[in-house]
C-alpha positions in Angstrom: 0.0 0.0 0.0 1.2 3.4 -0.8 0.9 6.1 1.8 1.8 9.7 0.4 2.1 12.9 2.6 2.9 16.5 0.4 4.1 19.3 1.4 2.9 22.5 -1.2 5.1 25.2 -1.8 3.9 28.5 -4.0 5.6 29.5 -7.5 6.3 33.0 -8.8 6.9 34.3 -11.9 6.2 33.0 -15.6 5.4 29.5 -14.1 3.2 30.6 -11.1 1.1 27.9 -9.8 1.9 25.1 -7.0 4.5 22.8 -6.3 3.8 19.3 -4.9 7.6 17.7 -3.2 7.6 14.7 -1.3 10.7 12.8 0.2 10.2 10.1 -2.6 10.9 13.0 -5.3 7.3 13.1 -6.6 6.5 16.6 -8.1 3.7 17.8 -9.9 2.7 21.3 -11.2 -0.7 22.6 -10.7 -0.9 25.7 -12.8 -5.0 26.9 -12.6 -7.5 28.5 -15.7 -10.6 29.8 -15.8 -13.1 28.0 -16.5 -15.2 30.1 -19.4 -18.1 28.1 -18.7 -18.9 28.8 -14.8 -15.8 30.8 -14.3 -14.5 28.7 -11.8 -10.5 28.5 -11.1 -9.8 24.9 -12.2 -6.8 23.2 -12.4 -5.5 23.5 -16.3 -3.0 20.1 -16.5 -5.8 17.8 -14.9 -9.1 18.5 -17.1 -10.8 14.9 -15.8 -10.9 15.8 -11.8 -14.2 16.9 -11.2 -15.2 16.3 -7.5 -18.5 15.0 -7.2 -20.9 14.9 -4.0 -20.6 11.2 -2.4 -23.5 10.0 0.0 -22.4 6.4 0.9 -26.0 6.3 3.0 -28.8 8.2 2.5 -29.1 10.1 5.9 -25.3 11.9 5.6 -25.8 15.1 7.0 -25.3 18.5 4.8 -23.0 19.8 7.6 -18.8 18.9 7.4 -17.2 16.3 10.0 -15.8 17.8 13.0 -12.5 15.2 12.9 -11.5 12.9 10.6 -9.2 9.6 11.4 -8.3 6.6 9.5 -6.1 3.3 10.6 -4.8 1.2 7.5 -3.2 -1.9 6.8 -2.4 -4.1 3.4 -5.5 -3.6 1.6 -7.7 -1.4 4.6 -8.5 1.2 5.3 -11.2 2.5 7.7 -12.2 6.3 8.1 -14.3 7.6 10.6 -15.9 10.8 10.3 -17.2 12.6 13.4 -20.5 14.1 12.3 -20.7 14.4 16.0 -18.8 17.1 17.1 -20.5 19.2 15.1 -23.4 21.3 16.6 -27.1 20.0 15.6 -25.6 16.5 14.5 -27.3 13.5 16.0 -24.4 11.7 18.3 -23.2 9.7 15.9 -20.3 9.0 13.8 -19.8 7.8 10.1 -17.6 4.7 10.0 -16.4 3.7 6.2 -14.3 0.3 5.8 -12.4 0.5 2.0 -11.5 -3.1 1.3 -9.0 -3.8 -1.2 -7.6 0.0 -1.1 -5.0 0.3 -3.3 -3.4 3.3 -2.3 -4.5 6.6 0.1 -2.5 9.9 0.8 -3.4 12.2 3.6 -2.9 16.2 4.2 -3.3 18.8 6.7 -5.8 21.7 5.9 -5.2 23.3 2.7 -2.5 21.3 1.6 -4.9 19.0 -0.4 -3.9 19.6 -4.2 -7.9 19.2 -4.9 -8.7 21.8 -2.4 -6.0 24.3 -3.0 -8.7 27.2 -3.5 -11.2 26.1 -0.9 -14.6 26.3 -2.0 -13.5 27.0 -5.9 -15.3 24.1 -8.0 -15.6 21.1 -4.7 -19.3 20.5 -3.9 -20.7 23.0 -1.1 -23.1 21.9 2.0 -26.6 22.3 1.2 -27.8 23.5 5.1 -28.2 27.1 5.1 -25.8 26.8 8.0 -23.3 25.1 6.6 -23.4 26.7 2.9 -20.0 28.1 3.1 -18.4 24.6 3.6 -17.3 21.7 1.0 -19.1 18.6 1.2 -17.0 16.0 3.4 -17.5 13.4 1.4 -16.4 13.1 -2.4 -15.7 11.3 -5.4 -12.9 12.6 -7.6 -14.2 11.2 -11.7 -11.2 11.4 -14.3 -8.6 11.4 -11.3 -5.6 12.5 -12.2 -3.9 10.8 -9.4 -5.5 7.3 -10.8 -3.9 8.1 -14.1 -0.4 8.5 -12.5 -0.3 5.3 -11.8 0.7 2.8 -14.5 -0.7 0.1 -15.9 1.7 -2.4 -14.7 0.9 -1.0 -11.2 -2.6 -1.8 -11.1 -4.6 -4.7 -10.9 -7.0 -5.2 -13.3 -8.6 -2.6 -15.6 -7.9 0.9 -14.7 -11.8 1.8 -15.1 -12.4 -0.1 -11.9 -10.9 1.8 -9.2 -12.5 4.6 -7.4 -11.2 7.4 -6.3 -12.9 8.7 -3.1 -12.1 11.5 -0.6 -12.9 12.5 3.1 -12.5 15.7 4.4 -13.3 17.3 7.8 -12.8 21.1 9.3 -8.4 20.1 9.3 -7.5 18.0 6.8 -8.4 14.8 4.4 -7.4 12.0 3.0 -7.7 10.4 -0.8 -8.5 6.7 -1.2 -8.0 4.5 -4.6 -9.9 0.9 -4.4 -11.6 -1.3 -6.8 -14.2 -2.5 -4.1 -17.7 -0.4 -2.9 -16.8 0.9 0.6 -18.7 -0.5 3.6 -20.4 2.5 5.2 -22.4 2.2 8.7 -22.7 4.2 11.7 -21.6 3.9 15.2 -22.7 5.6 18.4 -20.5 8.4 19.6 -20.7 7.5 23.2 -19.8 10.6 26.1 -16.7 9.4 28.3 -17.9 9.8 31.8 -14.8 10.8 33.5 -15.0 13.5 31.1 -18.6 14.6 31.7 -19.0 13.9 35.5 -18.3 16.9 37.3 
């Protein structure tokens, strides 16, 4: 399993844009346009991302997740996504299970080469509340980071991974599998030493 973390520096000058280094060497360039159709800022070199709205249940809230964390092994990865911490969320928190997760990278807040301009073309929260605030969860169609991988890297037809992405209030993490991910929820039970005073 590949686990990625970026760090993103800014350009200047004739090639201004954004810089993605790793320790590995990995770089890519992500120079923005505007999009003449919605006028949008969208990344120029990767035409295909387009984040889409993911509701892995029907009864996701249209609020973000208050924390976000993840455990992985060969193969798995499971996500949960506080919904709880969150003010008028039920006390509950969204567990996801990828099976047969090829890859997944994870970033701090704004260091997430698909949320590089917060807000610009990612999926907003429908709650009047929340409106200001990108949908936690999302699909990535056309991903550009599926198409860096190659061929010989990959098991089985390219056109059956997924690319999916979690996101809460700090960060959020990118997830390639071939399988559908096992949503559910658990209870977000209070720690009494915590609320006993």
């Amino acid at each position: 399993m590949l686990v990625r973390r970026v760090d993103f520096r800014p350009r200047t000058g004739r090639y201004a844009g954004w810089r993605a280094i790793d320790r590995s060497g990995w770089l890519a360039s992500l120079p923005f346009r505007r999009d003449q159709e919605h006028g949008a800022l969208m990344r120029s070199d990767a035409p295909g991302d387009v984040l889409k709205k993911w509701k892995p249940l029907p009864d996701i809230p249209e609020s973000p997740c208050g924390d976000l964390s993840f455990s992985g092994g060969p193969g798995l990865v499971t996500v949960r996504a506080a919904y709880s911490k969150i003010d008028g969320n039920e006390p509950r928190d969204l567990i996801i299970i990828f099976h047969s997760a090829a890859a997944f990278m994870a970033f701090e807040e704004f260091r997430d080469p698909w949320n590089i301009l917060p807000n610009a073309t990612a999926p907003q929260c429908e709650s009047e509340r929340w409106s200001g605030y990108v949908f936690p969860l999302l699909e990535v169609r056309g991903s550009r980071w599926l198409r860096s991988f190659p061929e010989e890297r990959l098991i089985g037809d390219r056109k059956s991974y997924r690319h999916f992405t979690i996101g809460d209030i700090d960060g959020r993490i990118h997830v390639l599998t071939q399988v559908e991910p096992s949503p559910g929820w658990t209870i977000d039970w209070a720690d009494p030493l915590q609320t006993a005073s």
